[in-house]
N, CA and C of each residue as an Amber inpcrd file, in Angstrom:
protein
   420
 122.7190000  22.3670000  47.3160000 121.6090000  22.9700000  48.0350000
 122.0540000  23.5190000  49.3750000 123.0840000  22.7950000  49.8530000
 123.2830000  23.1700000  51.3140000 124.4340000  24.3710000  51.0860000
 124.9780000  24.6600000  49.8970000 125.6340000  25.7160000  50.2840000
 125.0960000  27.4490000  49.9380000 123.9660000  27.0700000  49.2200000
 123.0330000  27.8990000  48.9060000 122.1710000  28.1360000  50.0020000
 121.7690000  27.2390000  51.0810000 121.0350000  27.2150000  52.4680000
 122.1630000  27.9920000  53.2080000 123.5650000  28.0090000  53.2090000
 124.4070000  28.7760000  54.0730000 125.0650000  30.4320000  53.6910000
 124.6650000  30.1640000  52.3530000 125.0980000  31.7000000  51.5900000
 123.4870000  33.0420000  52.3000000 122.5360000  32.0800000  51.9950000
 121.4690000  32.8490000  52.5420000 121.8550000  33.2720000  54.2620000
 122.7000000  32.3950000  54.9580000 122.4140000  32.0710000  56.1310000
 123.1200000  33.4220000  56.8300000 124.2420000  33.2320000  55.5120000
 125.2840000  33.9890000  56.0930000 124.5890000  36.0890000  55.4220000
 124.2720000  35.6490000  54.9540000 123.4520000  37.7500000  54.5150000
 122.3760000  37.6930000  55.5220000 122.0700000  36.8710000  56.0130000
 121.0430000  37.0990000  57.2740000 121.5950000  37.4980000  58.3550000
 123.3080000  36.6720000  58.5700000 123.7250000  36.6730000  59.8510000
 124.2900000  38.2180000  59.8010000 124.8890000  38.6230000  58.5050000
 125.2480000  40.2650000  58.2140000 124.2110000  41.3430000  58.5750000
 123.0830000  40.8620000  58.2630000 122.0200000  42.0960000  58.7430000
 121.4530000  41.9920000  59.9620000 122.1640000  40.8500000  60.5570000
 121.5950000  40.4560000  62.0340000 120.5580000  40.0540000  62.1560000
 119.7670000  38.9730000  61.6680000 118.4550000  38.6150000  61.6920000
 118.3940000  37.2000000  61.7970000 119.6080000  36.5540000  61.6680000
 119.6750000  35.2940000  62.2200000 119.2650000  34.7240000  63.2760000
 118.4100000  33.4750000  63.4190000 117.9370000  32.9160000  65.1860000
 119.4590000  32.5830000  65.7590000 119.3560000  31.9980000  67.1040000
 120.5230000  31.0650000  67.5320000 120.2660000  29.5830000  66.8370000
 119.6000000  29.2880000  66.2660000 119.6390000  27.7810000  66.0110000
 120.4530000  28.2110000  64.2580000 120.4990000  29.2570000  63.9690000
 120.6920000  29.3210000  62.7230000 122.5680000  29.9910000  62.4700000
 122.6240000  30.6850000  63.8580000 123.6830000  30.8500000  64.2810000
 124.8250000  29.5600000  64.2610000 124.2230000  28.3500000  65.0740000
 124.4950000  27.2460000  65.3370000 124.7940000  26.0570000  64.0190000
 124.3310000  26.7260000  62.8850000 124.4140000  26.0730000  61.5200000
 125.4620000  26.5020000  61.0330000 125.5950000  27.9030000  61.3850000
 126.6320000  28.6620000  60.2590000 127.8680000  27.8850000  61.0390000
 127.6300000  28.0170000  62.8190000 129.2050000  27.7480000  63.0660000
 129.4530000  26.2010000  63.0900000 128.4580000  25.5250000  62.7520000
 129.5920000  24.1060000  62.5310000 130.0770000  23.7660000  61.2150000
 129.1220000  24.4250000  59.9990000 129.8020000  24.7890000  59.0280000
 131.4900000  25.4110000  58.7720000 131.2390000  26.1800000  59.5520000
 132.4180000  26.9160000  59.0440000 133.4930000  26.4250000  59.7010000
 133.2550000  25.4600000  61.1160000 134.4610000  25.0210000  61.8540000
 134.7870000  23.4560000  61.2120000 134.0130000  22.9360000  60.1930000
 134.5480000  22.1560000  59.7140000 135.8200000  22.5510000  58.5800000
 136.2070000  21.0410000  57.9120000 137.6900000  21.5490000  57.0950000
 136.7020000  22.0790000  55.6090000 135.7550000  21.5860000  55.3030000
 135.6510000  21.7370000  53.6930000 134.7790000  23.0740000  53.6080000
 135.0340000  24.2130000  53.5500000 134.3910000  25.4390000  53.0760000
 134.5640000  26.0020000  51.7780000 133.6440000  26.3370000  51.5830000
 133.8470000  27.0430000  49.7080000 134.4640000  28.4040000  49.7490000
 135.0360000  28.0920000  48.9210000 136.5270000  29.2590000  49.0120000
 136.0310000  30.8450000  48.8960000 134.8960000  31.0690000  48.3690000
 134.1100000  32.3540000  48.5070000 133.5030000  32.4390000  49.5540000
 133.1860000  31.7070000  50.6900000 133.3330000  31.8030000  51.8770000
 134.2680000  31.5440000  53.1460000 135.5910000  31.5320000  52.7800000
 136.6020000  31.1460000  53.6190000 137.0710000  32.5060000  54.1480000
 137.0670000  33.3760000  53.9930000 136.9230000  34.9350000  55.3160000
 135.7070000  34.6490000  56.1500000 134.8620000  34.1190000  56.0310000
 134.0850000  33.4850000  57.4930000 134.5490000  32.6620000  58.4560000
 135.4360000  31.9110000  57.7560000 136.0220000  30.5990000  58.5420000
 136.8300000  31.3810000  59.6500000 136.8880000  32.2870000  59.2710000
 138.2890000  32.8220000  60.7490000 137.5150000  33.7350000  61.9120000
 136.5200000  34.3300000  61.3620000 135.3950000  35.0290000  62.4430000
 134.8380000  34.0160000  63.1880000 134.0780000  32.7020000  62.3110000
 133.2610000  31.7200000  63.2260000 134.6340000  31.2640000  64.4560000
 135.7070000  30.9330000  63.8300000 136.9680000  30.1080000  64.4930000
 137.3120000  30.8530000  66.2440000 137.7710000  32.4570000  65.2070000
 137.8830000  33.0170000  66.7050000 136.4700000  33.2520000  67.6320000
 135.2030000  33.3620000  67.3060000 134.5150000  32.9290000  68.0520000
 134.5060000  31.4120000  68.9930000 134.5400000  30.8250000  68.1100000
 134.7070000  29.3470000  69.0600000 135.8160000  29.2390000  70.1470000
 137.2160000  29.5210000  69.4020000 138.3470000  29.6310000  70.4800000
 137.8010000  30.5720000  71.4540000 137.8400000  31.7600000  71.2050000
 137.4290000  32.8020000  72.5650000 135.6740000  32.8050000  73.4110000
 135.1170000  31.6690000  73.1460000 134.2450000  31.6260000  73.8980000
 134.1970000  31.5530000  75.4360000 135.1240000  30.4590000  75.5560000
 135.5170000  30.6920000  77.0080000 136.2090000  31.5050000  77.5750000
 137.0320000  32.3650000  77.0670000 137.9460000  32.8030000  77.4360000
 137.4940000  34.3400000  78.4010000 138.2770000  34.0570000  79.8550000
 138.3410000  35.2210000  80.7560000 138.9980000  36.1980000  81.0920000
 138.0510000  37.2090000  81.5840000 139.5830000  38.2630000  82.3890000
 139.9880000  37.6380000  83.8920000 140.6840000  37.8190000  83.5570000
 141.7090000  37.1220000  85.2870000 142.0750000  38.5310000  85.9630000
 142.6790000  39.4070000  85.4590000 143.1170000  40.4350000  86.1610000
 142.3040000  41.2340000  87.3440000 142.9320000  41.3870000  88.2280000
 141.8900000  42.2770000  89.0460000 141.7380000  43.8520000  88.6880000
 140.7170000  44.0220000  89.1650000 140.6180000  45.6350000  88.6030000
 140.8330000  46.3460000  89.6490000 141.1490000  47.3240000  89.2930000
 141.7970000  48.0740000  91.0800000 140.6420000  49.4740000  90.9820000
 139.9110000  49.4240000  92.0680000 138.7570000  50.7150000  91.8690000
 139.0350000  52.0470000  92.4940000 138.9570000  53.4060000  92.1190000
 139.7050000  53.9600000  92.8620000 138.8400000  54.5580000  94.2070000
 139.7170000  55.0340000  95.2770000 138.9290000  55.3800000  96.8420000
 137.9330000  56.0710000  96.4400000 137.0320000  56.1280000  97.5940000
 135.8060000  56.9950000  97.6150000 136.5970000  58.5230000  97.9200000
 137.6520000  58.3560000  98.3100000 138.1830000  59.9120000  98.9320000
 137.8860000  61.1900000  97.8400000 138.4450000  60.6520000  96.7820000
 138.1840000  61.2930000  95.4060000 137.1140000  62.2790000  94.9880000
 135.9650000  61.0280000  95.1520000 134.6490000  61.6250000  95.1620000
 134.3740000  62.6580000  95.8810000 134.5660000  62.3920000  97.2900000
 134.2530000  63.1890000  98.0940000 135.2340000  64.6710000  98.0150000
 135.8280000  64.8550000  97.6230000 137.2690000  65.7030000  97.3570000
 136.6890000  66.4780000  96.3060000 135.8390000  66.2000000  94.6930000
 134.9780000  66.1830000  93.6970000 134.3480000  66.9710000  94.5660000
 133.0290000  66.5230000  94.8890000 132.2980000  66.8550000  95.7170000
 132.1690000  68.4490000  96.4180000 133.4460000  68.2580000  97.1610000
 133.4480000  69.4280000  97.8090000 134.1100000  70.6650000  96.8500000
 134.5330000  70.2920000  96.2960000 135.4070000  71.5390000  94.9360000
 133.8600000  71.7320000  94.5690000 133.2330000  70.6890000  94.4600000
 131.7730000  70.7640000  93.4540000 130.9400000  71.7410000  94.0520000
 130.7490000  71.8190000  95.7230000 130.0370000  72.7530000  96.4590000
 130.2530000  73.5660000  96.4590000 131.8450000  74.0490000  96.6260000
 132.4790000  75.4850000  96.6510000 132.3260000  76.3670000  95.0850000
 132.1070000  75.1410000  93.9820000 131.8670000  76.1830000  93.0340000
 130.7840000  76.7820000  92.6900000 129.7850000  75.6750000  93.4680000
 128.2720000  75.8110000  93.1520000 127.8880000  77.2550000  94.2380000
 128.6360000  77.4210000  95.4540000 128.2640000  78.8350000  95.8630000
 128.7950000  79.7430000  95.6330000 130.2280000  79.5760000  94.8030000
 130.2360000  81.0130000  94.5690000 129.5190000  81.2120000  92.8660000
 129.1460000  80.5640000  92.4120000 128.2370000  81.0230000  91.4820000
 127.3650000  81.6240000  91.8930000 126.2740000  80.9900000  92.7810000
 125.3240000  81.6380000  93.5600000 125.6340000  82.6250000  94.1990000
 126.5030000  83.1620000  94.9410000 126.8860000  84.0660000  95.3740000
 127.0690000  85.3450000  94.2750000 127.7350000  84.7210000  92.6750000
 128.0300000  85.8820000  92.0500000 126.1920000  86.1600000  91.7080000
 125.9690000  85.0570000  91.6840000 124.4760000  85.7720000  90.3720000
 123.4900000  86.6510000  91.6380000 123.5070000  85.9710000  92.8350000
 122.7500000  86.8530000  93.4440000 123.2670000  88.6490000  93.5810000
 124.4830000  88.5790000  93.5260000 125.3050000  90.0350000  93.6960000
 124.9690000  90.9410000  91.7140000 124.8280000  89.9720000  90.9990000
 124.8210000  90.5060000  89.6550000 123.0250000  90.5490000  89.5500000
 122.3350000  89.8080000  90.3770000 120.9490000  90.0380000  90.2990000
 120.5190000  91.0880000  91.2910000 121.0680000  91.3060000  92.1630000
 120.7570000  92.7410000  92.9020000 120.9200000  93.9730000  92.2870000
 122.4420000  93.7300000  91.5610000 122.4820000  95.2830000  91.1830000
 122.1830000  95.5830000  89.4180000 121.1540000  94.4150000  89.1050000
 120.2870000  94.4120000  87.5090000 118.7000000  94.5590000  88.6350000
 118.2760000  94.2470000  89.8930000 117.2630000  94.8350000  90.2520000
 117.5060000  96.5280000  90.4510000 118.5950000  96.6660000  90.8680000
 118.3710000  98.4690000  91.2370000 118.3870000  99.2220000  89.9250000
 119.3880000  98.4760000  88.9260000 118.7980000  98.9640000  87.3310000
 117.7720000  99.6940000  87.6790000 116.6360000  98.2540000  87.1420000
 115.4560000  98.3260000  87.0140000 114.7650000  99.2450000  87.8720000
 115.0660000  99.3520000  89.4490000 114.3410000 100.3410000  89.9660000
 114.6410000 101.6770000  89.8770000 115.6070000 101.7040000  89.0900000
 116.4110000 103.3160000  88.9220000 115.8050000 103.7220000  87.6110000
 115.8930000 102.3600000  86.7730000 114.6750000 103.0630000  85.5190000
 113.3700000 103.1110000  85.5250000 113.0710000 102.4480000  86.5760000
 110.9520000 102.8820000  86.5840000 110.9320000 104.3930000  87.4560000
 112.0690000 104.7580000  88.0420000 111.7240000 105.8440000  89.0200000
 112.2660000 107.1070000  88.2130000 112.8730000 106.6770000  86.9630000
 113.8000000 107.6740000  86.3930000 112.3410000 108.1100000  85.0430000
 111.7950000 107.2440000  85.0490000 110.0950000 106.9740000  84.0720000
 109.1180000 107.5330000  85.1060000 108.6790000 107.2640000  86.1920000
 107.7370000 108.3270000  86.6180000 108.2640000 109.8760000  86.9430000
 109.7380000 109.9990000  87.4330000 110.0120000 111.8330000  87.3900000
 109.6080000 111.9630000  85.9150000 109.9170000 111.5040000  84.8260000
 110.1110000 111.9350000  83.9920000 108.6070000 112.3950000  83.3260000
 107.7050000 110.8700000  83.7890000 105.8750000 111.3520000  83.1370000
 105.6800000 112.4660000  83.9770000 106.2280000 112.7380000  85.2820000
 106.0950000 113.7100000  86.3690000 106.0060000 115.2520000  85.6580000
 107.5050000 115.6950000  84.7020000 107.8010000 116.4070000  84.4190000
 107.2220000 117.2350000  83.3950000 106.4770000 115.9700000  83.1120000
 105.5010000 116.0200000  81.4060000 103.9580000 116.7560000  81.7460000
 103.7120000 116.0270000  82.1880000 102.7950000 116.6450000  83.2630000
 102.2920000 117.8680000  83.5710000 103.5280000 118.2030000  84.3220000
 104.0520000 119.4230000  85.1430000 104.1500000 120.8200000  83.8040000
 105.2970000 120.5310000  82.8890000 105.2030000 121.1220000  81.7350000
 104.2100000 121.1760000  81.0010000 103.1040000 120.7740000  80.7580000
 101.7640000 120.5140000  80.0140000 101.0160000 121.1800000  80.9400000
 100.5400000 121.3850000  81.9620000 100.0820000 122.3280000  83.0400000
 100.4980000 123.6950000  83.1030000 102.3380000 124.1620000  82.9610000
 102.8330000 125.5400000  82.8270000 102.5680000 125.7700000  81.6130000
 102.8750000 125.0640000  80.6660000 101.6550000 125.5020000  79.1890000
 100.5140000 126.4790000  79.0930000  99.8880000 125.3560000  79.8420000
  98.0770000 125.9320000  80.3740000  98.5460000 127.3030000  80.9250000
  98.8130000 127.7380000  81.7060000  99.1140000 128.4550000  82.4060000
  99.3840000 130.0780000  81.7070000 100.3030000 129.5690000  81.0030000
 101.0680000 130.3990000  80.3040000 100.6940000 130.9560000  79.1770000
  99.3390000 129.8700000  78.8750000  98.2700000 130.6330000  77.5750000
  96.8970000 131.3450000  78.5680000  96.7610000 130.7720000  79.7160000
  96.1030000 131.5780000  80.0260000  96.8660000 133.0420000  80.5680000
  97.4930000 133.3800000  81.1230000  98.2110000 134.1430000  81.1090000
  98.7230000 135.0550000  79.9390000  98.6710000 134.6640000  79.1650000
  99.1700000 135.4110000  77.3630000  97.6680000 136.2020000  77.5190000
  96.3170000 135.3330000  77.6250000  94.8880000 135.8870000  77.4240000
  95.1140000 137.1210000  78.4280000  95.0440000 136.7460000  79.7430000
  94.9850000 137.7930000  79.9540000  95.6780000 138.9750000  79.6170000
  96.8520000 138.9300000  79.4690000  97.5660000 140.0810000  79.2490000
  97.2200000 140.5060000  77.7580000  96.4410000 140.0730000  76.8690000
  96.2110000 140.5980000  76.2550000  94.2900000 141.2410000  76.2890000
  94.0610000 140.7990000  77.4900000  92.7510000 141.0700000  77.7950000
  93.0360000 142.5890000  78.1880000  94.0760000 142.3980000  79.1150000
  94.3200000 143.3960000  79.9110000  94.8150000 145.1360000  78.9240000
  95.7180000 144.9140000  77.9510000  95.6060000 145.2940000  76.7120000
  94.5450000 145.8550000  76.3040000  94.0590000 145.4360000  75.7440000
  92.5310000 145.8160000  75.7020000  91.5680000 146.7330000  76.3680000
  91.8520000 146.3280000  77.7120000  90.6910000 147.4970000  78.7130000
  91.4940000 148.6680000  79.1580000  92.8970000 148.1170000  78.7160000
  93.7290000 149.7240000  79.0580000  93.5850000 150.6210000  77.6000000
  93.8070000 150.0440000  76.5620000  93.1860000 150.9910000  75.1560000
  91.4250000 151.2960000  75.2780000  90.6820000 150.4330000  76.0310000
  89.2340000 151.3700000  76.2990000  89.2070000 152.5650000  77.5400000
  89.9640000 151.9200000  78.2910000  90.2550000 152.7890000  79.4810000
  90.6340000 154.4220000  79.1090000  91.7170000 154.5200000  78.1090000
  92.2560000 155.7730000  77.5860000  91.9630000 156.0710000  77.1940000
């Protein structure tokens, strides 16, 4: 019964759903000598858990200067304005574009205009001259 209570214990502890009290079953199980041989690749996971529980880092860690950062930092500023610097110079001369094509659009409705008026003009002008036509063949 009890190794059927630890086979369950242990597909629980695989899907991670094990409590700590159940945790605490598997590992004195397994740190004892008598394990069932279809579970003896557990015996060496629970083991090195137990050995390395205590176990520390001693070494010191060496952190590096703030100089760095600040060094970062300033490369970081200098790139951040001349970006700004380019886009404002590439956004000025995409505004004069733009103002060169709305001004290049009103000469142009300007012209339309203008031509649609000498039209007019030019049919009235046809009338007369052919009015004029006319009163010179009654005239004669």
């Amino acid at each position: 019964m009890e190794l059927a209570n630890i086979e369950k214990l242990v597909e629980k502890y695989e899907n991670a759903e094990t409590t700590l009290q159940e945790e605490a079953i598997l590992k004195n199980y397994f740190t004892k000598e008598e394990v069932a041989p279809h579970l003896q690749e557990y015996t060496y996971m629970f083991n090195y858990f137990s050995a390395n529980k205590d176990e520390t880092y001693t070494k010191t860690i060496q952190l590096e200067p703030k100089k760095s950062k600040r060094r970062n930092l300033k490369w970081l500023s200098v790139a951040a304005s001349i970006v700004l610097l380019f886009s404002v110079f590439i956004g000025k001369q995409e505004y004069e574009r733009y103002q060169a094509k709305k001004i290049f659009a009103q000469v142009n409705e300007g012209f339309k205009l203008l031509s649609m008026n000498l039209k007019k003009g030019e049919q009235a002008v046809a009338t007369l001259h052919t009015y004029e036509k006319t009163v010179n063949k009654i005239l004669k």
